[in-house]
C-alpha positions in Angstrom: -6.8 100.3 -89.0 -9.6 99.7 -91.5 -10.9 102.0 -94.2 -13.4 102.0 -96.8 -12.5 102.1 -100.5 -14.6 104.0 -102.9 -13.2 102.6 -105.9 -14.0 99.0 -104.8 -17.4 100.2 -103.9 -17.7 101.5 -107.4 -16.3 98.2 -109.2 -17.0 95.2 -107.0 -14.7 92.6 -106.4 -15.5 89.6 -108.6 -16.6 86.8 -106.9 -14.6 84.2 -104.8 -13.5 81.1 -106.7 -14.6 78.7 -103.7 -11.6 77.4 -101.4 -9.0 77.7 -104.4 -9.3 81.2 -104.2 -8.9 82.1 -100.8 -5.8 79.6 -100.4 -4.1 81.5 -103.0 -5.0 84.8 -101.5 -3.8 83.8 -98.0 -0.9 82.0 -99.3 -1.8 78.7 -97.5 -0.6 75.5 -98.5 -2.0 72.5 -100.2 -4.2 69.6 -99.1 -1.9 67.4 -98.6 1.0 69.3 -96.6 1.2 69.7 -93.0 -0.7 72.8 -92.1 1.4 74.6 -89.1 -0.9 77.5 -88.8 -4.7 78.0 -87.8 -6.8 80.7 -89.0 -8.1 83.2 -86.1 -11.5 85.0 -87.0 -12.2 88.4 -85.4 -15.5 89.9 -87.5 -17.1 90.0 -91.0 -16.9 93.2 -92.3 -17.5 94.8 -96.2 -14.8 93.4 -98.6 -14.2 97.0 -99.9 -11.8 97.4 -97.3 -7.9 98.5 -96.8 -6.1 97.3 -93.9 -3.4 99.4 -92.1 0.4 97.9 -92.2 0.6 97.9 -88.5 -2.2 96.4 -87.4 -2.0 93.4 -85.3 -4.1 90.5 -83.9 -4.0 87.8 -81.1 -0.5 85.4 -80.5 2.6 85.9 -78.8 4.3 86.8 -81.1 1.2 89.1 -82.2 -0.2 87.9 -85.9 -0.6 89.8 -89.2 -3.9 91.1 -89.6 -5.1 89.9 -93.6 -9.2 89.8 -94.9 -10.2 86.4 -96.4 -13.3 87.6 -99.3 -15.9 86.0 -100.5 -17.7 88.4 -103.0 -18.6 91.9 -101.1 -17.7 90.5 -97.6 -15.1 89.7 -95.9 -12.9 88.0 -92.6 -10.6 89.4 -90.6 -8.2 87.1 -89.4 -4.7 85.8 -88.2 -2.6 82.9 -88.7 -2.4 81.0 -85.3 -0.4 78.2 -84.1 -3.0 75.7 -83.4 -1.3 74.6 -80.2 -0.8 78.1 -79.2 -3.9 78.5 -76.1 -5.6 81.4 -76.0 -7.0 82.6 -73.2 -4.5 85.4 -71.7 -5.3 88.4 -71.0 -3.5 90.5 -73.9 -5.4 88.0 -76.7 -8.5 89.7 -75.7 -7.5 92.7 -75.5 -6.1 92.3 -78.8 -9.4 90.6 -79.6 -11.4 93.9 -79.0 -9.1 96.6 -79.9 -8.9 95.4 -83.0 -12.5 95.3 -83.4 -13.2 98.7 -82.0 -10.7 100.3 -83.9 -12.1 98.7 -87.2 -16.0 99.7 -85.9 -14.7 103.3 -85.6 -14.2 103.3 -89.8 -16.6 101.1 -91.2 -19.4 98.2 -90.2 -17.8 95.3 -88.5 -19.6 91.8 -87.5 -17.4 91.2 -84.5 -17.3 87.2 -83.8 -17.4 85.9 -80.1 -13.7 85.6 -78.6 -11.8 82.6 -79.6 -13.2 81.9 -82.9 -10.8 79.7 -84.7 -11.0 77.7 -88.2 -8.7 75.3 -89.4 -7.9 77.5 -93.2 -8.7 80.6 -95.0 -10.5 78.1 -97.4 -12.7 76.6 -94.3 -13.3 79.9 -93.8 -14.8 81.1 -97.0 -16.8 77.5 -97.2 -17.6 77.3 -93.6 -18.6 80.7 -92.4 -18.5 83.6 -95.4 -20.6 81.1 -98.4 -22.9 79.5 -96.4 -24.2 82.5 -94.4 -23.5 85.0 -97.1 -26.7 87.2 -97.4 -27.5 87.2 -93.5 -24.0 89.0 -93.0 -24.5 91.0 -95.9 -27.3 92.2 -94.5 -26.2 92.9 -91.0 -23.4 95.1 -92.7 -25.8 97.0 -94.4 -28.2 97.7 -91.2 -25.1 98.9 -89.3 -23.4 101.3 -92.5 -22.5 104.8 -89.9 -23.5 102.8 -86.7 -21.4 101.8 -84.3 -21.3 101.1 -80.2 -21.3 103.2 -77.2 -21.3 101.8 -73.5 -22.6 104.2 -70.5 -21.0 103.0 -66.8 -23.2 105.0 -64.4 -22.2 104.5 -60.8 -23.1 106.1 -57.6 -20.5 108.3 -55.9 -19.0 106.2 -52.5 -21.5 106.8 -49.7 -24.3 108.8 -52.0 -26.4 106.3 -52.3 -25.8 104.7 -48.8 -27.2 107.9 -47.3 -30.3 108.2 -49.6 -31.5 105.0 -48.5 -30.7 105.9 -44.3 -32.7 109.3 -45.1 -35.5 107.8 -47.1 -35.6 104.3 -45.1 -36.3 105.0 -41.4 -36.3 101.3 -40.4 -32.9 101.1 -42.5 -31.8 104.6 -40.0 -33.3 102.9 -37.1 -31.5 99.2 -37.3 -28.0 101.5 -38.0 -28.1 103.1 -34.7 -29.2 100.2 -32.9 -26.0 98.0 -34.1 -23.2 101.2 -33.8 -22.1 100.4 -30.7 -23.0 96.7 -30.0 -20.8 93.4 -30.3 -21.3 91.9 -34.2 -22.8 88.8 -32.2 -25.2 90.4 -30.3 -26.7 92.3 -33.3 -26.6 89.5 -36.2 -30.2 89.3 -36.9 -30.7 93.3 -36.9 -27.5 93.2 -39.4 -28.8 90.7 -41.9 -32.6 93.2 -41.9 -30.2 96.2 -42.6 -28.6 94.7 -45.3 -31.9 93.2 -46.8 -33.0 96.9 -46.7 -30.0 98.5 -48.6 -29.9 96.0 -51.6 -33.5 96.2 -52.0 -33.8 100.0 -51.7 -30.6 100.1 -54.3 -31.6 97.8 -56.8 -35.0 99.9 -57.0 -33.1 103.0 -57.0 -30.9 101.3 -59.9 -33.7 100.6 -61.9 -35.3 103.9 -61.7 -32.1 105.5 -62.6 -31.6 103.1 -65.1 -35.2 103.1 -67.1 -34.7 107.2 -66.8 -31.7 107.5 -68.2 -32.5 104.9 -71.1 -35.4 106.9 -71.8 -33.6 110.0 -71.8 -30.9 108.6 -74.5 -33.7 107.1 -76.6 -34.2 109.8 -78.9 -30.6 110.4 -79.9 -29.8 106.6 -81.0 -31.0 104.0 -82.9 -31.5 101.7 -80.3 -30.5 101.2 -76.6 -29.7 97.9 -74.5 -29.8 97.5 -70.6 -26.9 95.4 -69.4 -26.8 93.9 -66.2 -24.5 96.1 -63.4 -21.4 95.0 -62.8 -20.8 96.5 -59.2 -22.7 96.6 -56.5 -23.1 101.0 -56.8 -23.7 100.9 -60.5 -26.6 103.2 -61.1 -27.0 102.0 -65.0 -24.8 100.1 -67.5 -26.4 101.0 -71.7 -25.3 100.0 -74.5 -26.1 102.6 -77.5 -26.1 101.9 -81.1 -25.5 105.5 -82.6 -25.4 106.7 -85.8 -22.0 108.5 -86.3 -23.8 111.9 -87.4 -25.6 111.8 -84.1 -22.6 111.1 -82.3 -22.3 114.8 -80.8 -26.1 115.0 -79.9 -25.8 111.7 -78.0 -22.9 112.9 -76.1 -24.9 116.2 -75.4 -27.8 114.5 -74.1 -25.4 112.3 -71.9 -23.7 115.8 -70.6 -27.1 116.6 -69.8 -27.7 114.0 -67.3 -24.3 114.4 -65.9 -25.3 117.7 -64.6 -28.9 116.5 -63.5 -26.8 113.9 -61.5 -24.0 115.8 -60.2 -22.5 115.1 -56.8 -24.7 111.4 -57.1 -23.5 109.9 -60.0 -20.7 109.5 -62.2 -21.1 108.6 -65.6 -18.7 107.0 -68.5 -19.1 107.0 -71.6 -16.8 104.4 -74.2 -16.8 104.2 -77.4 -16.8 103.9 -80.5 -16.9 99.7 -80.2 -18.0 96.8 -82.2 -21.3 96.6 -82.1 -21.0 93.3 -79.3 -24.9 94.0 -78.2 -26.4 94.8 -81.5 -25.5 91.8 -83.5 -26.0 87.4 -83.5 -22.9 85.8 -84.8 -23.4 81.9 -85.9 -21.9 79.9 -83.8 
């Protein structure tokens, strides 16, 4: 939805004319009419950039994507009906396809869901003048980066098992409960269960630090998220470089047939770089 331009990277926009500027580029109105729309930020991004026709943001019904510049960056955003909640399920989805599909053609700042400003001009002043050299910087340390997230989770029962074979207290308490009343067995129960979440979340570490270690050398960076079921075996975030992008996935590969018939292992992507960046507030 986003590509970079050459010939603006050759010749350089000339700098914004503070809040004048970006009003008449948005086509906002004056000061002193009634303002019925609200400007909805998704990410800073190079100003150098063309946006698709049909690319779309958040609102119902969905708003036309436009970039607010200030010098060589920019904001992507979307009029909004400032008593229009957000909050549905489709606005974030819009909120991160949007993002990703920008991250997959050129550096993107993506800014936390729900950012909204009261103009285009509020938005230069505010967020793109103030904090204009941090951003540009950012941009420039993710140029032919962008995000990959691995979802590694034990196949159903795989891990169960391990623990029964490896624990023989864990084996022990099992039988003893099979073919008792719940009542008569409670204490036994809460040991077992103490003894499966404490073997798992070793064994998730383990498989975690091994397989962040093993996807180290093929990206520039790597960050351990916390699981988000109770049989994850790892949850990474990669920041890649786009040359390496094949390599990474190889490596990956790799692991899936180390881990065969124990783990299963997703890999999405390209994304906004959510774990690789600090957005002001």
């Amino acid at each position: 939805m986003a590509r970079s331009t050459e010939t603006a990277r050759s010749k350089p926009r000339p700098a914004a004319q503070g809040s004048d500027r970006a009003g008449e580029e948005a086509g906002t109105p004056g000061p002193k009419e009634e303002r019925a729309t609200a400007s909805y930020i998704y990410g800073i991004l190079p100003a150098d950039v063309e946006l698709t026709p049909e690319a779309r943001g958040v609102g119902d019904p969905p708003g036309e994507i436009r970039l607010v510049r200030h010098q060589d960056i920019a904001a992507l955003i979307s009029d909004l009906r400032p008593n229009r909640p957000l909050g549905k399920p489709q606005d974030l989805m819009a909120h991160q396809n949007l993002l990703d599909d920008v991250a997959a053609e050129v550096p993107v700042l993506p800014l936390r869901f729900g950012a909204v400003m009261e103009s285009p001009e509020a938005v230069v002043r505010e967020l793109l003048a103030p904090h204009h050299d941090e951003f540009h910087e950012a941009l420039e340390q993710l140029e032919g980066r962008a995000q990959y997230v691995v979802k590694a989770r034990y196949e159903e029962g795989t891990v169960l098992r391990e623990v029964l074979r490896e624990q023989p207290e864990a084996a022990r308490l099992r039988e003893e409960i099979r073919e008792l009343p719940e009542e008569a067995t409670w204490d036994a129960r809460i040991r077992l269960g103490e003894i499966i979440n404490q073997s798992i979340e070793a064994k998730r570490d383990a498989d975690t630090q091994e397989l962040a270690e093993g996807l180290a050398p093929h990206a520039v960076t790597i960050v351990i998220r916390e699981p988000t079921h109770e049989e994850d075996a790892a949850h990474l975030a990669a920041l890649v470089e786009a040359d390496r992008q094949e390599e990474f996935e190889a490596a990956l590969e790799e692991f899936g047939r180390r881990w065969a018939d124990r783990v299963t292992l997703r890999l999405l992507g390209p994304q906004a770089p959510y774990d690789f960046v600090t957005t002001q507030r």
